[in-house]
C-alpha positions in Angstrom: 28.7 -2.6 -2.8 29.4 -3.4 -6.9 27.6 -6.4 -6.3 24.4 -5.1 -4.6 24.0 -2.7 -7.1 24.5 -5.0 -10.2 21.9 -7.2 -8.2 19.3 -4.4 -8.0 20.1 -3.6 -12.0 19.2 -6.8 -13.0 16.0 -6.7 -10.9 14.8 -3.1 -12.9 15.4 -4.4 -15.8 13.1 -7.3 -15.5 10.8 -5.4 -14.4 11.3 -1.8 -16.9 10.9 -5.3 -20.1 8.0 -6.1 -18.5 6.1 -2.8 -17.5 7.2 -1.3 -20.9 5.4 -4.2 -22.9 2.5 -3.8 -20.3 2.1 -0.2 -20.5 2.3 -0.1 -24.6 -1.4 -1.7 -23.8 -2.6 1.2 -21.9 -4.9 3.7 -22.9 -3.7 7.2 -22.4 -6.1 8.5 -19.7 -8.7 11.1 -19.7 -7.2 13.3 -16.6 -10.0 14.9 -15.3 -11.6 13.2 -12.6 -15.4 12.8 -11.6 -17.2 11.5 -8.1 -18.6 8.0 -7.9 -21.6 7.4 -5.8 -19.1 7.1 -3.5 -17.6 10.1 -3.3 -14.3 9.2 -4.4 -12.9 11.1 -7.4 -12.0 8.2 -10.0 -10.7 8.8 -13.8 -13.3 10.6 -16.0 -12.3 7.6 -18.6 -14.0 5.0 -16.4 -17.6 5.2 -15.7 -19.6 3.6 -12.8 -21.3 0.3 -13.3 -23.9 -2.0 -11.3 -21.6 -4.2 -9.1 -18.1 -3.9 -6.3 -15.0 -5.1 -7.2 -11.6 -4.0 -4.8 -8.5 -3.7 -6.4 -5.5 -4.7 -3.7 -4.1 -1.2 -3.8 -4.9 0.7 -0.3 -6.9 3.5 -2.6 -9.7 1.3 -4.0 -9.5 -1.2 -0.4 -10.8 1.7 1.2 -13.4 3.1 -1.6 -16.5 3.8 1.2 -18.4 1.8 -1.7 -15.7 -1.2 -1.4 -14.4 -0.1 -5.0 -16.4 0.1 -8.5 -16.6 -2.2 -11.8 -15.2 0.4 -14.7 -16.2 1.2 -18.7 -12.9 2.4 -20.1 -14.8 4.8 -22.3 -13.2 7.1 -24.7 -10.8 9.7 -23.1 -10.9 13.3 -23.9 -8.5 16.1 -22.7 -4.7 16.0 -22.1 -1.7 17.9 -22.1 2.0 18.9 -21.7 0.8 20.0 -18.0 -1.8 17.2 -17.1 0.8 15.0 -18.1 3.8 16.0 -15.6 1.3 16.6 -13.2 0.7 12.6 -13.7 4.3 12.6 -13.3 4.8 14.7 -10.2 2.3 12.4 -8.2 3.8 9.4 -9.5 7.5 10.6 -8.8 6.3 12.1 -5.5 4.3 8.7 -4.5 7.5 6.9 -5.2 9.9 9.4 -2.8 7.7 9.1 0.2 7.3 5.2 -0.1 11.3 4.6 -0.2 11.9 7.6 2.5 9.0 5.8 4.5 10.9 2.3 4.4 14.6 3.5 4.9 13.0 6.0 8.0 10.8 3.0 9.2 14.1 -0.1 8.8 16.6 2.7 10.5 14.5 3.2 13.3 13.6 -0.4 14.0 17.1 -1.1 13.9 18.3 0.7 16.7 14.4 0.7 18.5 13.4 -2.9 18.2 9.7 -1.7 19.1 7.8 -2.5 16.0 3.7 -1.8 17.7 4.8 1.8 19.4 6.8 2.6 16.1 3.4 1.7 14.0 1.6 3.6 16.3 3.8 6.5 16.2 3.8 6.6 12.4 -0.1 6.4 12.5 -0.9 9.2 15.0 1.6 11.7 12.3 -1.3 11.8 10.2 -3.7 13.4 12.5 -0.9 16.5 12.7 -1.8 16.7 9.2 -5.5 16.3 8.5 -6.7 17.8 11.6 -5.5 21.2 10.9 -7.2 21.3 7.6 -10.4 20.7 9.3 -10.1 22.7 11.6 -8.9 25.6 9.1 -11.5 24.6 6.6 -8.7 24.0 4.3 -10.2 20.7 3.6 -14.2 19.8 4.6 -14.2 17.8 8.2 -16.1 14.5 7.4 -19.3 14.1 9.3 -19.9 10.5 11.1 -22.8 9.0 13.3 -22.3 6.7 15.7 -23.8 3.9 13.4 -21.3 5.3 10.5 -18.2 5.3 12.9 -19.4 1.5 13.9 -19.4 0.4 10.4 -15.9 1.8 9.4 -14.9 0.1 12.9 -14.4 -4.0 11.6 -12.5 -1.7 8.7 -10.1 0.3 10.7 -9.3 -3.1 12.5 -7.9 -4.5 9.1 -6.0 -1.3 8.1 -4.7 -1.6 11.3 -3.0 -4.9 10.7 -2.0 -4.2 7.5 0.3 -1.5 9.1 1.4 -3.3 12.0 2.5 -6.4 10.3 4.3 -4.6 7.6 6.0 -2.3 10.3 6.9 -6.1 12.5 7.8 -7.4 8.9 10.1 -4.5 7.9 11.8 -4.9 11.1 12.6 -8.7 11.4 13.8 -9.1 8.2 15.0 -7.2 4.7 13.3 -4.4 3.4 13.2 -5.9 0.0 12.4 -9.4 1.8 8.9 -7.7 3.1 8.1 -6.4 -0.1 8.9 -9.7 -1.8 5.9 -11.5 0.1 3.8 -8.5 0.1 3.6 -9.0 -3.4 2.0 -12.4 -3.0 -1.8 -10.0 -1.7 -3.7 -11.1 -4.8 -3.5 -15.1 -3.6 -5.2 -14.1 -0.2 -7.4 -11.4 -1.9 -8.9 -14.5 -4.5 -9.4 -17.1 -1.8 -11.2 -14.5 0.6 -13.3 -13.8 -2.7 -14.3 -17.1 -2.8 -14.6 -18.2 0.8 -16.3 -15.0 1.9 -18.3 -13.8 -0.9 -18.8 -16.8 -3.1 -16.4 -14.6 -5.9 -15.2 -16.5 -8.4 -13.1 -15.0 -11.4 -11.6 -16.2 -14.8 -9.2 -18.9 -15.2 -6.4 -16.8 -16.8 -6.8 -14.5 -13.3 -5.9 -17.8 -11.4 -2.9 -18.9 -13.9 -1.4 -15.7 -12.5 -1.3 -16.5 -9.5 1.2 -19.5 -10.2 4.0 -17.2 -10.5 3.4 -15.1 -7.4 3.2 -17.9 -5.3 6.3 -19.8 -7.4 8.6 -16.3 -7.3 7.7 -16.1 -3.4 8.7 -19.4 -2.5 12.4 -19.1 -4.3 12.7 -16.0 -2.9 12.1 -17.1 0.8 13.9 -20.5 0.1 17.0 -18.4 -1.0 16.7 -15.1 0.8 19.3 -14.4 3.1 18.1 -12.6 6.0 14.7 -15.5 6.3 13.1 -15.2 9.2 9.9 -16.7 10.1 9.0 -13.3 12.0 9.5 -11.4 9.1 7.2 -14.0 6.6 4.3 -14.5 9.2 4.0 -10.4 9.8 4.1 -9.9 5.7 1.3 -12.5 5.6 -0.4 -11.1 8.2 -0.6 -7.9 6.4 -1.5 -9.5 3.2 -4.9 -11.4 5.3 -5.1 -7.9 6.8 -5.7 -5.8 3.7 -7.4 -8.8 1.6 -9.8 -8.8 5.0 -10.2 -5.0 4.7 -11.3 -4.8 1.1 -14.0 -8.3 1.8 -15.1 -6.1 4.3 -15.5 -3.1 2.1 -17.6 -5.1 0.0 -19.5 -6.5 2.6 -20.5 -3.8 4.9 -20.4 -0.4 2.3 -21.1 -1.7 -0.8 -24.1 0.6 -2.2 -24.2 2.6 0.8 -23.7 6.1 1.3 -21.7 7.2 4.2 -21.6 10.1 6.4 -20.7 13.7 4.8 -17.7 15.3 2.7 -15.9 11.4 3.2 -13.6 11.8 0.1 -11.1 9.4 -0.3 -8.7 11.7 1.4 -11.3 11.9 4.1 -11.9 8.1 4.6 -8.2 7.3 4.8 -8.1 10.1 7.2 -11.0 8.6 9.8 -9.8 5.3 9.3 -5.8 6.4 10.2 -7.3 8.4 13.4 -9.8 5.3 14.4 -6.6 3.0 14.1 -4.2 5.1 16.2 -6.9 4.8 19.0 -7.0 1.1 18.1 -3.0 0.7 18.4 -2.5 2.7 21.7 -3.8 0.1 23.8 -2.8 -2.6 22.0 0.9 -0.9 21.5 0.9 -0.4 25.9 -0.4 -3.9 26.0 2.2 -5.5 23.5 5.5 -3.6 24.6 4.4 -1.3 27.9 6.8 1.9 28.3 10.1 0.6 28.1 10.0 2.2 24.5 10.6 5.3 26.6 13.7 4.0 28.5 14.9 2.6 25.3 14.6 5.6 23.4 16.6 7.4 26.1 19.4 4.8 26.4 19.7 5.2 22.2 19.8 9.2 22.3 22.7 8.8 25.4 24.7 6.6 22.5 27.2 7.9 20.0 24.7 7.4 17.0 21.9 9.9 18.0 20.8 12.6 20.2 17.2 12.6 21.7 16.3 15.2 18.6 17.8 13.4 15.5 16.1 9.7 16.9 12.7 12.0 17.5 13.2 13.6 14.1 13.7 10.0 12.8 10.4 8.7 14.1 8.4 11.6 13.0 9.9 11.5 9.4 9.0 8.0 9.6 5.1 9.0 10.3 5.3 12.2 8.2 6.2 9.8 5.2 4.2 7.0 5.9 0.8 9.4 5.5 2.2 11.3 2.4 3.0 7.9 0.3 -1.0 7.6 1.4 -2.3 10.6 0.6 -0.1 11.0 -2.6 -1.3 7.5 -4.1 -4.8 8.6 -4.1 -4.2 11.6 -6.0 -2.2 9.3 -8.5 -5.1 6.9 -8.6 -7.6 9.7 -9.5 -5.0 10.6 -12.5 -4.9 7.1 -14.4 -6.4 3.7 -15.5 -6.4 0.9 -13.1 -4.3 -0.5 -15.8 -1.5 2.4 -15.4 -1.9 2.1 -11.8 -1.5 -1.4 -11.8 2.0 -0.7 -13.6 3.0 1.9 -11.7 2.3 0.2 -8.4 4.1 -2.8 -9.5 7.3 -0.5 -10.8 7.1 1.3 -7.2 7.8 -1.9 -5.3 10.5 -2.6 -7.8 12.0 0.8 -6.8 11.9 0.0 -2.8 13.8 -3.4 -3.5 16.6 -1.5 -5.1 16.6 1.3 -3.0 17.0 -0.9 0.2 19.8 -3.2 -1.5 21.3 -0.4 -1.7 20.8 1.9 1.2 20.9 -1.4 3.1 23.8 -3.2 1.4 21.8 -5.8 2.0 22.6 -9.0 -0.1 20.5 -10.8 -2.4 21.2 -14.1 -3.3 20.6 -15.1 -7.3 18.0 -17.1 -6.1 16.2 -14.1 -4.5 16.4 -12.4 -7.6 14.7 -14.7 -9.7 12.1 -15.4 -6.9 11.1 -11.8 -6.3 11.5 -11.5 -10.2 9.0 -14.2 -10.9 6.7 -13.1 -8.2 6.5 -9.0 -8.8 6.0 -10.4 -12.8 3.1 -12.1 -11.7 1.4 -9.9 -9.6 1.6 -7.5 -12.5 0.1 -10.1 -14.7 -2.6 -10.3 -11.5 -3.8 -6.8 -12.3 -4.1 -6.6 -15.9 -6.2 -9.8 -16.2 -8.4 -8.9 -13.5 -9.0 -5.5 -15.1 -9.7 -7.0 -18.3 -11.6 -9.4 -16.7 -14.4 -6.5 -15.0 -14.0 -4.9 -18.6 -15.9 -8.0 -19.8 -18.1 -8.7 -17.1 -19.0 -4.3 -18.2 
């Protein structure tokens, strides 16, 4: 136990040097928030330009415009409030993502059923969204047939980003996922380029020596290596590098359907991908989830209400992490975000180690050290590239 925890020390405080140095960089961010063309509330301190650029981060992937090129432009506002309401989001968005993963690896360890678990955690959403609408509590989003077609190739992606982190998370470690999720921006650059004909700086490229580098010590020395557990991270990397091309593609400059807020979009596209993952769930693993689920509830270790309390904690999570990181997003810079987000995966890798005892070689350490470092290098030179390019 000493040990994992003086392991997941030495992984914060790489990462606290490095986001402190980052962060010193940052502008402090105008708080109120307008609509793009889009419809998505982004930071007042960032104006619209000509152009669609996607971040990696699920917010901006799913932008119904494929994401926006942004002026940093001078902020105005602030205060003691605005601040720890910055703070609440961020601590919030931070809480649900590490209950998500320890709900999601406790249940996949005693329900090896990863495509009815993901589809499970993606129908919780639609007990959350679909009361608003109907209470008026939030505006329902209003779709043609065309619109619902479009988002279609889109909800496909999301979809496999879920289900390959959900298959990743159970066939390996929690921090083990995380550690290869972290290598997105490679696939995100060479769909760029294959896809779009996107090409970017040369210092945006240098960064992605050390993802790929810290990746491939990590899964030389990780522990609990599985092949399962590398191909579904990767798969979910392609998936949500796919999703955001897509984006680009097929919404860029387009305007669609009515009251689709960011909250909105990730709401269609969570309820399109449930319908997407029944079949496929029935088609992958049948019912014996059913009989399963019964034979764990007869055990010592759960009763039919704790495991079902489990799954839906799992899927209550899972959408809150969500929804709370778009109301972070709308709060900061890309270049805070970009900080925070990398900090956040830091915080699942040491919250696993240690609700996991899982162990981490050194080698791990350095790998995932090397690789988080240079994702957060990824972000800050592709958001200083756009600033150029503005």
């Amino acid at each position: 136990m000493y040990s994992n925890i003086r392991k997941a020390v030495v992984i914060v405080a790489f990462a606290s040097s490095v986001s402190v140095q980052a962060s010193a960089f940052a502008p402090n961010p105008a708080i109120k928030t307008v609509a793009g063309s889009s419809g998505i509330s982004e930071p007042k301190a960032f104006r619209y330009v000509r152009g669609a650029d996607v971040k990696s981060s699920t917010a901006l992937a799913l932008s119904s415009s494929g994401g926006a090129k942004a002026v940093a432009e001078e902020p105005k506002g602030g205060g003691l409030m605005e601040s720890l309401t910055v703070g609440s989001y961020f601590a919030l968005w931070y809480l649900f993502n590490i209950a998500y993963n320890i709900y999601n690896k406790k249940a996949l360890n005693v329900l090896d059923y990863p495509w009815t678990v993901a589809t499970i955690q993606m129908a919780a959403g639609i007990l959350y969204f679909v009361p608003l609408w109907l209470t008026g509590a939030r505006k329902a989003p209003k779709l043609s047939a065309a619109e619902l077609k479009t988002l279609f190739p889109i909800a496909l992606c999301h979809t496999g980003v879920h289900v390959g982190a959900v298959i990743a998370l159970g066939a390996g470690a929690v921090s083990f996922a995380h550690i290869v999720k972290a290598s997105e921006p490679v696939v995100t650059c060479l769909f760029n380029a294959v896809l779009l004909g996107e090409t970017f700086p040369l210092p945006v490229y240098l960064t992605l020596l050390p993802i790929i580098g810290g990746v491939a010590i990590a899964s030389m020395k990780e522990l609990s290596f599985t092949v399962l557990a590398l191909a579904s991270a990767m798969l979910s990397n392609v998936s949500s590098a796919a999703r955001g091309v897509l984006s680009k593609k097929t919404m860029s400059g387009k305007k669609i359907g009515e009251n689709l807020d960011a909250q909105n979009l990730y709401a269609v596209l969570t309820a399109m991908s449930t319908l997407i993952l029944i079949p496929a769930c029935l088609a992958m693993e049948g019912t014996s989830f059913f009989t399963a689920f019964k034979g764990v509830a007869a055990g010592p270790d759960f009763t039919t209400k704790s495991l079902a309390v489990l799954l839906a904690l799992g899927g209550a999570s899972y959408y809150a992490y969500n929804e709370v990181a778009f109301l972070a997003l709308g709060k900061v810079n890309p270049v805070t975000h970009a900080v925070g987000n990398t900090i956040k995966r830091v915080v699942i890798i040491v919250a696993s180690v240690v609700a996991f005892k899982t162990p981490m070689s050194t080698g791990s350490i350095i790998g995932s050290s090397i690789a988080i470092a240079g994702t957060l290098m990824y972000s800050l030179a592709m958001n200083a590239s756009k600033a150029k390019k503005a």
